[in-house]
N, C-alpha and C positions, 0 to 999 in steps of 0.2 A: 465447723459447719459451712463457713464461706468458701473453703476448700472441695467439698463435699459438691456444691451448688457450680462452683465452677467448670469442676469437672464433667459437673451431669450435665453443664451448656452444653460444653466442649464437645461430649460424646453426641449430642443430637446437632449439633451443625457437620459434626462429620458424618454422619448415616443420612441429614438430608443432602449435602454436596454427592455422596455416593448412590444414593438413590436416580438423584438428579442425572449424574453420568451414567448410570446404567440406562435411565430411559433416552436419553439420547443416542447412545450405544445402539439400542434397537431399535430406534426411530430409525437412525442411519442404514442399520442391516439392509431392510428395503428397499434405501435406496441404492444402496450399493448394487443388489441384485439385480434391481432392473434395469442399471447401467451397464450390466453385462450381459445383460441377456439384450438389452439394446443393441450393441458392440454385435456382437453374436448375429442376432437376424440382422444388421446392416451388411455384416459378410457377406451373409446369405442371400444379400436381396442383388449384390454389388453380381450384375451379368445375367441377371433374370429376368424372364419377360415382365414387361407390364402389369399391372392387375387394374384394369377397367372396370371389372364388377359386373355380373350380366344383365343385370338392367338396361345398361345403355346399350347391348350388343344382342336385344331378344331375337332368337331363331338361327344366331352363329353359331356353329361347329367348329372349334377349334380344333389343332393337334399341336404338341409340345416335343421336342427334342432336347437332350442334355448332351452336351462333351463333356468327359471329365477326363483328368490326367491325376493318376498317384501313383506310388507305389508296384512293383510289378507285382509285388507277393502279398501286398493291400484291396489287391482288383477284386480277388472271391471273395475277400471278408465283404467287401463296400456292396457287391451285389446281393448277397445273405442280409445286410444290413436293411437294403432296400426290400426287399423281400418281406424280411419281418416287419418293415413299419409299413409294409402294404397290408399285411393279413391283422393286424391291429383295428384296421377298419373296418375289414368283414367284407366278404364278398359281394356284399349290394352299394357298395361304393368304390371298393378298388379289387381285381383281380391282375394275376400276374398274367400275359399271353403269350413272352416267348422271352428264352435266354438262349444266349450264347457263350460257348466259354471257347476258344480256340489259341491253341500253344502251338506254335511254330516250332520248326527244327530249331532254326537258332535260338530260340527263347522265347523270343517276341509276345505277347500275349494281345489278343484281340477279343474284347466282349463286348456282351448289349443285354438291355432287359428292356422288356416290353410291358409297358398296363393299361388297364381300360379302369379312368378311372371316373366317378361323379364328379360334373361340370363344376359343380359350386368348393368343390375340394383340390381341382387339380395344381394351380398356382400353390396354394399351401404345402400339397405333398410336393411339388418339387422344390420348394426355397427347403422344406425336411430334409429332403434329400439331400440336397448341397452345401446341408449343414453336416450329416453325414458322413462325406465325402472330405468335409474343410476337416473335420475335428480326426479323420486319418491322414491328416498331413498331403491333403492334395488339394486340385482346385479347378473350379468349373471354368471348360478353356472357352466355350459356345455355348448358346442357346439359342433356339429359335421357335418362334410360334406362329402359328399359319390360320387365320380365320375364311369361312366361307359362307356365306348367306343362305344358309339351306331352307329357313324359312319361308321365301317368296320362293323359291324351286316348289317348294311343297306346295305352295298355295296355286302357283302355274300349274302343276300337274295334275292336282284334284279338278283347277277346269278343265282341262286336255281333259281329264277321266269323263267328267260330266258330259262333253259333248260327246265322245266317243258311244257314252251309253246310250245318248240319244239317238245318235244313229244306229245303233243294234236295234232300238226298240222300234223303228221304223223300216228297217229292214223285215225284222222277225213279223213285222206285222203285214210287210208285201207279201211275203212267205207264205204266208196262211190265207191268202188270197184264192180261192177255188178254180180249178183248171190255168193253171200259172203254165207258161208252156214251159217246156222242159230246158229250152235252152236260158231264159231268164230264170230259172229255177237255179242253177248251174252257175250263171255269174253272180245271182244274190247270194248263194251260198259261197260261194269263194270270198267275197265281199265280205260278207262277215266275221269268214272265220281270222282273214284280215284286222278285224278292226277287234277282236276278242284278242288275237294274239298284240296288240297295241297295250290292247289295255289290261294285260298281265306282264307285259313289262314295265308299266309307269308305277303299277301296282307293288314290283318288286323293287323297283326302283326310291318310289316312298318308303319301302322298308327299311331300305338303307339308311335315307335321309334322318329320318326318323332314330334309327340306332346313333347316327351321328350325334346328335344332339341330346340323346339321354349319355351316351357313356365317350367320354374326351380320351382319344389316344397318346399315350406320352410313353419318347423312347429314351431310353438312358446308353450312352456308348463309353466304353471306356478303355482309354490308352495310359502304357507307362509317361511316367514322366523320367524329363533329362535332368537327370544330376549338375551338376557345375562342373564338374570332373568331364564328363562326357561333350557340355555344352564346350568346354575348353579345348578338347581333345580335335573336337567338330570343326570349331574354328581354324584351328591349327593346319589341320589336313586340308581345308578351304584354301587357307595364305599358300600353302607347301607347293599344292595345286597352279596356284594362280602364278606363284614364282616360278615354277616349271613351265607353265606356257607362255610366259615371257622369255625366259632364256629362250624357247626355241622358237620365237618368231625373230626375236632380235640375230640368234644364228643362223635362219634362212635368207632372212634380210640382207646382212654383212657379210656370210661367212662364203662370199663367193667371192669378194672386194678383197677379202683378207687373204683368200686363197692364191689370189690372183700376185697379189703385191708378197704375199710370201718368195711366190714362182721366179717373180722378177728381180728381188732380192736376192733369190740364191743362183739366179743367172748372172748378174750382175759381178757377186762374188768370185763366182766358178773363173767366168770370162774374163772379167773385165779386168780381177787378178792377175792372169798369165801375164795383159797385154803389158802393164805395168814392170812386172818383172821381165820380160824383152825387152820394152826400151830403156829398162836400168843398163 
């Protein structure tokens, strides 16, 4: 019976020590995950603009640029790739507006991808992106972000509008003044039509501004990357280079000295020989 009892201890301290390690097992899982996934957007973040937040920046326009280097035969994939985490988001936040794919005679590959994306998404979709790019074996070589204050342009220009209209209404109302002579007729209309054509350009001009600030431009450019093989090859052909135009400055330098003193060496020989063997 005490055998019996022992056993049945024994069997429940080893299911709760195993218990106990499996939940620790999973407790950990998580953390482990989000130390890699830490690791991971640190990559991502290592070369990328800022993120301010637009709070502190109400009424800026940004635009974003990426350099990437990978792979020559990695470039289509990585632009496909950007592509589909762009259409992921639907078109009221990111559309694609321009690529390029261009293959050289030699090989060379030259590309770009263009987006128009929401302001509040654009930093995310590119640290995506350049996660993207890391996880094919390449790596963001640039970036750059460009801000511009469109908001006080805008607010400038709706007063430029404001008074411009005041003076159409001021005009249009000489206009309608009865027996206006022909010739003041004549410069208030030109006048006018002045200060309408003003103010269809400030007009389109807001529109711009305006698109600026709903939808952030960001270009993506991509070049091979150099092997180690190549980077080797590169330097090499550098030193080969630089050893060759030393040898031939140092033989423009000298090689007139040497020329010279060869000449007289072998005058010297020729000559100076005979007289020798005469006065033997």
């Amino acid at each position: 019976m005490k055998k019996l009892l022992l056993a049945g201890a024994a069997l429940l301290a080893v299911s709760a020590c195993s218990q106990k390690a499996a939940e620790e097992a999973d407790s950990a899982a998580p953390a482990a995950t989000e130390a890699v996934e830490a690791s991971t957007d640190a990559a991502s973040l290592e070369g990328s603009p800022p993120d301010i937040g637009q709070s502190v920046a109400p009424g800026v326009a940004f635009d974003f640029s990426y350099d990437f280097s990978l792979a020559e035969n990695r470039i289509a994939e990585a632009q496909e790739a950007h592509a589909a985490l762009c259409g992921k988001l639907g078109l009221s936040r990111c559309r694609v507006t321009g690529l390029t794919f261009n293959k050289e005679a030699g090989g060379r590959i030259e590309a770009s991808t263009s987006f128009k994306l929401d302001p509040a998404i654009a930093l995310t979709f590119g640290r995506d992106a350049t996660a993207i790019v890391e996880r094919a074996e390449g790596k963001l070589e640039s970036s750059r972000a460009n801000g511009e204050d469109v908001g006080s342009q805008i607010v400038a220009g709706d007063q430029s509008a404001d008074a411009l209209k005041a003076d159409i209404r001021k005009i249009e109302a000489q206009l309608a003044i009865p027996k206006l002579s022909a010739t003041a007729k004549a410069e208030l209309t030109a006048e006018l039509r002045d200060l309408k054509a003003q103010l269809t350009r400030l007009k389109a001009t807001r529109s711009d501004q305006v698109e600026s600030l709903a939808n952030t431009p960001m270009v993506f450019t991509y070049q091979p990357s150099t092997s180690a093989m190549q980077t080797g090859l590169m330097a090499g052909s550098v030193s080969l280079a630089a050893v060759a135009t030393t040898m031939a400055y140092l033989l423009g330098l000298f090689g007139p000295f040497v020329l010279l003193a060869g000449l007289i060496y072998g005058g010297w020989r020729l000559f100076g020989g005979r007289k020798v063997k005469a006065v033997e």
